[in-house]
N, C-alpha and C positions, 0 to 999 in steps of 0.2 A: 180473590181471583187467582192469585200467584200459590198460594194454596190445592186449589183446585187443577190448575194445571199442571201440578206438580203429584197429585196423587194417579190423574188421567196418564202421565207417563212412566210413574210404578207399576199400574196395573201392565201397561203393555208390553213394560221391559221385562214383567215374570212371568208372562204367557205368550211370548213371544217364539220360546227354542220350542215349546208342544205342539205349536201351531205349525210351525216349518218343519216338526221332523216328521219322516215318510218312511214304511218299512222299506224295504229292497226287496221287489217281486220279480227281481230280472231273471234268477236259479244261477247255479254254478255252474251247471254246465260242466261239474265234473264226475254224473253219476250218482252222487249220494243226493236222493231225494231229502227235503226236510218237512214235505207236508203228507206224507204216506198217515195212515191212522194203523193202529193194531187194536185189536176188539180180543182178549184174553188170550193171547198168542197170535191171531188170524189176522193176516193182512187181508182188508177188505180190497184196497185197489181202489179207497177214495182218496181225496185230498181234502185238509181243515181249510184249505184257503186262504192259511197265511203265507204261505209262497209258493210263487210259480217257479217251476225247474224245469228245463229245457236239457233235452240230450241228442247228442251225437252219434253216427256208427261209430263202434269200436271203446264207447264210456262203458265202464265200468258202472252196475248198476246194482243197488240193497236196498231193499224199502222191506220192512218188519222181515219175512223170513224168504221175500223173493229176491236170491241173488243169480247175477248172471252176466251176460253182455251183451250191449245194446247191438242189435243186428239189423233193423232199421228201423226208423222213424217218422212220421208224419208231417207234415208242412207248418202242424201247432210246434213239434219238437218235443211236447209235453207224452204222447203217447208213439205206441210201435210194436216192435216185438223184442223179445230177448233168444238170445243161444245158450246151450247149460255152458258151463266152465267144465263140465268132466263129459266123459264121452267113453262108451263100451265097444265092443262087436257082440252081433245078436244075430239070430236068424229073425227073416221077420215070421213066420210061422213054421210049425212041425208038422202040420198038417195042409192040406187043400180046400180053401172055401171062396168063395165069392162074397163079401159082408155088405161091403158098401151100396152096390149097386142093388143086393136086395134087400138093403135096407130102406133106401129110396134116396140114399145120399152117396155121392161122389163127387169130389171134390180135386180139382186139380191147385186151388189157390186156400185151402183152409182146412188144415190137419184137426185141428181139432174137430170139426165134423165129421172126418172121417175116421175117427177115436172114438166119438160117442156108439159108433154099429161094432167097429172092434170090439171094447167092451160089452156089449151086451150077454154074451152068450157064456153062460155056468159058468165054465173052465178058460173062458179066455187068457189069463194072467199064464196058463200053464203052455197054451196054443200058441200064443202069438208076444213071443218074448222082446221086443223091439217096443210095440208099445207099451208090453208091462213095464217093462227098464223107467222107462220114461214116464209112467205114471206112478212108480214108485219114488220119485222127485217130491209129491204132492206128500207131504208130512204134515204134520199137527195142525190144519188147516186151510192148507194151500190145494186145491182142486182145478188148475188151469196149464200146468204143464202136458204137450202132447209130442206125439210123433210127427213133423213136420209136412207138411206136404209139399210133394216137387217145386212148386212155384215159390214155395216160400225158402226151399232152398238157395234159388237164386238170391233172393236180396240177402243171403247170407253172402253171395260168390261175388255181390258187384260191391260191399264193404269188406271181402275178406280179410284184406292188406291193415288196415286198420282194427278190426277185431282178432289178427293175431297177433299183431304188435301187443294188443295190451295182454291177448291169453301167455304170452309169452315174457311181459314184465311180472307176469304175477307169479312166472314158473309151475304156470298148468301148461296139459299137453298142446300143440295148436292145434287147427284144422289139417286134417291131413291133405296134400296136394300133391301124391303121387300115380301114376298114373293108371293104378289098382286100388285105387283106394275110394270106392264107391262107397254113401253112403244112401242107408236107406230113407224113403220114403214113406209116410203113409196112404199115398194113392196106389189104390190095387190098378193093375193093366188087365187081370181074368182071373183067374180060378188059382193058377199056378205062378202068375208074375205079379211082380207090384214095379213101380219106377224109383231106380236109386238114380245118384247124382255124382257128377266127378268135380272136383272143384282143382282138378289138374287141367279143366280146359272149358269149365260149365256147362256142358253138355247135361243132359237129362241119357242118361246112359242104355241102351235097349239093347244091351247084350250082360251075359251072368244074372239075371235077374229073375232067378227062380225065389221065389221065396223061402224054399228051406237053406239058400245057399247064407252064409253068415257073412256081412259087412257092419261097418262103422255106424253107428247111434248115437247123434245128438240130439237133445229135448228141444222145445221149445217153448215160449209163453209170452203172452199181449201183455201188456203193462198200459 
């Protein structure tokens, strides 16, 4: 009997630390995702599901070759959008068309739809230089970087302070906040305008906004 309960307390004291131990699915929370997947360079934009990672406006964000910074997020934490880290000036076209609207899409809250009518036409990359910039982002696998649209500039302007903090520890350029310093959109407003944005007072700005005129381009992408 003294035997036997003596082997019944070996077994429990050497299975005892596997039983209690638990991964850590809380995330860092500080940007560097650890359960992103790459599929032979290509970030798919899934998770293995061995941790959960939660981000903040203004984190610092890398998962396989999408880098950027988190510009906002969703109530999981887990998803959102990103802002690029580098930023041009661009016209946003050379020429006069209407795309969106006769494409059958326009969109005031969702650039990338109004990128997919951009892009359609032959020569676009040479027409409409704003969003080529911005989808020349999309390298060895990556096809989700766009031209932002108006509304999504906002929840860039209501986390600015916190995403230039960090564009600023990294000694990249920040958001510009002067009060010329418009940047583009990709919602067209007709033929000849589209809507840029001021982040000098976040206005959606309805003056200078010819489209051949040249302002500020930054990308965007979901994560």
């Amino acid at each position: 009997m003294k035997r036997l309960s003596f082997l019944m307390l070996l077994v429990a004291t050497l299975t005892l630390p596997f039983a209690c131990s638990e991964p850590d699915n809380t995330g860092s929370g500080n940007g560097q995702e650890q359960g992103g997947n790459e599929d032979d360079g290509k970030d798919d934009g899934k998770d293995d599901g061995n941790e959960v990672v939660t981000y903040a406006a203004g984190d610092y964000y890398k998962v396989g070759l999408a880098e950027g910074i988190v510009a906002f997020v969703d109530e999981s934490g887990e998803h959102g959008l990103l802002i690029s880290i580098e930023e041009t000036r661009a016209k946003w076209a050379t020429d006069y068309h209407m795309l969106t609207v006769m494409g059958g899409e326009f969109s005031m809250e969702d650039g990338s739809k109004n990128c997919k009518y951009i892009r359609e036409p032959e020569n676009w990359e040479e027409v409409y230089p704003a969003v080529a910039w911005c989808h020349a982002m999309n390298a060895l696998g990556l096809s989700s970087w766009y031209l932002p649209a108006v509304y999504e500039l906002e929840y860039v302007y209501h986390n600015l302070e916190a995403i230039n903090k960090t564009l600023t520890e990294m000694g990249a350029e920040p958001i510009a906040t002067g009060v010329n310093d418009q940047y583009w959109s990709s919602t067209e407003m007709g033929v000849a305008m589209a809507y840029c944005f001021s982040f000098a007072d976040g206005d959606i700005a309805s003056y200078n906004n010819d489209k051949m005129n040249e302002h500020r381009v930054r990308a965007m992408r979901k994560f």
